[in-house]
C-alpha positions as CSV (number, residue, x, y, z in Angstrom):
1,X,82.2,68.6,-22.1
2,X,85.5,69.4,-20.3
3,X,88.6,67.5,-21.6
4,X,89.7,64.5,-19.4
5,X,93.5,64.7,-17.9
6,X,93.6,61.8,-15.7
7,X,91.2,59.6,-14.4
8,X,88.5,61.8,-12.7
9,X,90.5,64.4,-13.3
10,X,89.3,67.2,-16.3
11,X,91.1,70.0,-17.8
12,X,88.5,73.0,-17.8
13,X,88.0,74.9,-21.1
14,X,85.2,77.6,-19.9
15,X,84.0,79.0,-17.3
16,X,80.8,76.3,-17.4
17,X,82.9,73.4,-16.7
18,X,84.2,75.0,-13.6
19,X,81.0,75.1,-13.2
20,X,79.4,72.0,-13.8
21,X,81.9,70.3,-11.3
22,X,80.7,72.7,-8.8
23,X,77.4,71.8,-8.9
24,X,77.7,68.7,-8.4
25,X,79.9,69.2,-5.3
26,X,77.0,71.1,-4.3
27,X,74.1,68.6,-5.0
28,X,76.6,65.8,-3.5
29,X,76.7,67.5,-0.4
30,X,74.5,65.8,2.1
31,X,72.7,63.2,-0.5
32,X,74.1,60.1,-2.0
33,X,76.1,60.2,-4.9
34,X,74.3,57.4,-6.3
35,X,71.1,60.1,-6.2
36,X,73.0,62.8,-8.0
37,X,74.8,60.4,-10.7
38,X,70.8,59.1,-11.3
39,X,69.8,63.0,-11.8
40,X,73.0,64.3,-13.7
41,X,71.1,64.0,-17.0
42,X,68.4,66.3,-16.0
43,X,70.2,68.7,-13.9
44,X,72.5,69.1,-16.9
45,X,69.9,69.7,-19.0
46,X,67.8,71.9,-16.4
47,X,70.9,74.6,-16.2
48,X,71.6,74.8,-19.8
49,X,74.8,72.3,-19.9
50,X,76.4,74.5,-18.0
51,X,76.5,77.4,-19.6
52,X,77.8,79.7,-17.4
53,X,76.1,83.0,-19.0
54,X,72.9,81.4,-19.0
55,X,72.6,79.8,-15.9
56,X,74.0,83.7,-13.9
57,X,70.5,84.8,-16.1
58,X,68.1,82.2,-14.6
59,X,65.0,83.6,-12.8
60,X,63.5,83.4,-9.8
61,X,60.7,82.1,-11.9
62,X,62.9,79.5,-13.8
63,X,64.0,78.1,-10.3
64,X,60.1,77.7,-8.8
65,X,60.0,75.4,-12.3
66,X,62.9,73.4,-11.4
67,X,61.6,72.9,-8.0
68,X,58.5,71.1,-9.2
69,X,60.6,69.1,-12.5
70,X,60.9,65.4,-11.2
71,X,64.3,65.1,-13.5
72,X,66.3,67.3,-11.0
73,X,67.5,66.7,-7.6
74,X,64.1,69.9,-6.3
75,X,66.3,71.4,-3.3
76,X,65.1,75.1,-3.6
77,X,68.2,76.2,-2.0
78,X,70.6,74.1,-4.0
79,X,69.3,75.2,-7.0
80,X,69.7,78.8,-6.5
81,X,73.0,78.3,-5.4
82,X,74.0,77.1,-8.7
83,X,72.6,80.2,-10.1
84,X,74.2,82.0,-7.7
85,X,77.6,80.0,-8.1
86,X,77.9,81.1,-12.1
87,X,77.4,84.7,-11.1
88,X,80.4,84.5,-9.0
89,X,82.6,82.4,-11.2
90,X,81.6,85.3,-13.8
91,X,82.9,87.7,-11.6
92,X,85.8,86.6,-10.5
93,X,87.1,85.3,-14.2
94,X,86.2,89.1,-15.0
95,X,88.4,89.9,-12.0
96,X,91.3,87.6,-12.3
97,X,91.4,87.7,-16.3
98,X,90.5,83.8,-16.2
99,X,89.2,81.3,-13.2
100,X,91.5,79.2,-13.1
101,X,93.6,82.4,-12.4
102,X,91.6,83.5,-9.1
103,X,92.2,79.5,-8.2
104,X,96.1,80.1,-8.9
105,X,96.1,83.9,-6.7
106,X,96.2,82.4,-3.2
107,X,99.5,80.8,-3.2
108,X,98.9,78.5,-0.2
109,X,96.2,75.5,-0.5
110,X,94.2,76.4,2.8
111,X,93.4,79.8,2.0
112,X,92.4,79.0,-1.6
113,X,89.8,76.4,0.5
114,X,88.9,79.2,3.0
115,X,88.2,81.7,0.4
116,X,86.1,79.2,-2.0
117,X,83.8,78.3,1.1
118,X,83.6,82.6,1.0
119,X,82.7,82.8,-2.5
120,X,80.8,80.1,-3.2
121,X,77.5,78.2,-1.9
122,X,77.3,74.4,-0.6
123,X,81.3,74.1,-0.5
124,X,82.5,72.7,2.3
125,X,86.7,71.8,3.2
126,X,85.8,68.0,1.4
127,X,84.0,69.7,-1.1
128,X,86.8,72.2,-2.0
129,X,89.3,69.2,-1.9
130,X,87.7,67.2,-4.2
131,X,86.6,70.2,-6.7
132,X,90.0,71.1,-6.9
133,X,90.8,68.0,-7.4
134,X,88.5,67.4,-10.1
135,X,90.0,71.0,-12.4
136,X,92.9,69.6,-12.3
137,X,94.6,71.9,-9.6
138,X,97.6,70.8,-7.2
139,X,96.1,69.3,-4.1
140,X,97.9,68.3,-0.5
141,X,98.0,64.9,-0.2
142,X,94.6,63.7,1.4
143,X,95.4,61.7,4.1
144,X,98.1,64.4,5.5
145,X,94.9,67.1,4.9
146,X,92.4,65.7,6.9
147,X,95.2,64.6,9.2
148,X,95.9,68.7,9.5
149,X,91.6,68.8,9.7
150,X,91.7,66.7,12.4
151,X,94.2,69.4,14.5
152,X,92.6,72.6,13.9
């Protein structure tokens, strides 16, 4: 389990705890958070606590389990996008020498959001926000960034 920095706020140690609050960004995203919170537990349990290097590994065949296991939120597509999510966290911690370093390499708040909706699955702007949030990176603050949402 990540560290806790401020409240709801977490200070990431591995690359899995970047992506565990990922995944729940993604699982949040159109269903109730009430939903997700119920099937934490199993989701957790279903994608290896979050290992990172595990849940890159999982199969085709691992997912088409999942999809039929009652303890997880059984979104086919959300599921592999986890999968899919760890593989690019890999990569770019490989490519950055760390993730929160990729995070850090934008230098301005909306591309860093532009490029995670790039990278990543299930990450929309509120998505990214609140992520971000969550690791403990520096954020605008929100009523001024969906006031600037508001005038693209």
């Amino acid at each position: 389990m990540p560290e806790m920095e401020a409240p709801g706020r977490i200070t990431p140690q591995t690359p899995g705890d970047y992506l565990e609050i990922m995944s729940k960004v993604v699982f949040q995203s159109g269903m109730s958070y009430k939903i997700v919170e119920s099937k934490w537990p199993g989701i957790r349990a279903a994608f290896h606590d979050f290992n990172a290097d595990r849940v890159a590994r999982m199969t085709p065949s691992e997912i088409d389990q999942l999809t039929e296991d009652t303890s997880v939120i059984r979104n086919r597509r959300k599921l592999e996008a986890v999968v899919a999510n760890a593989q690019k966290i890999l990569e770019l911690e490989a490519e950055f020498g760390g993730f929160q370093k990729y995070l850090r390499s934008h230098g301005d708040f909306v591309f860093l959001v532009k490029d995670l909706r790039n990278q990543f699955k299930f990450l929309g702007e509120m998505g990214c926000y609140y992520y971000l949030y969550v690791v403990g990176e520096e954020v605008p603050d929100h009523e001024k960034w969906q006031a600037s949402l508001k005038k693209r």
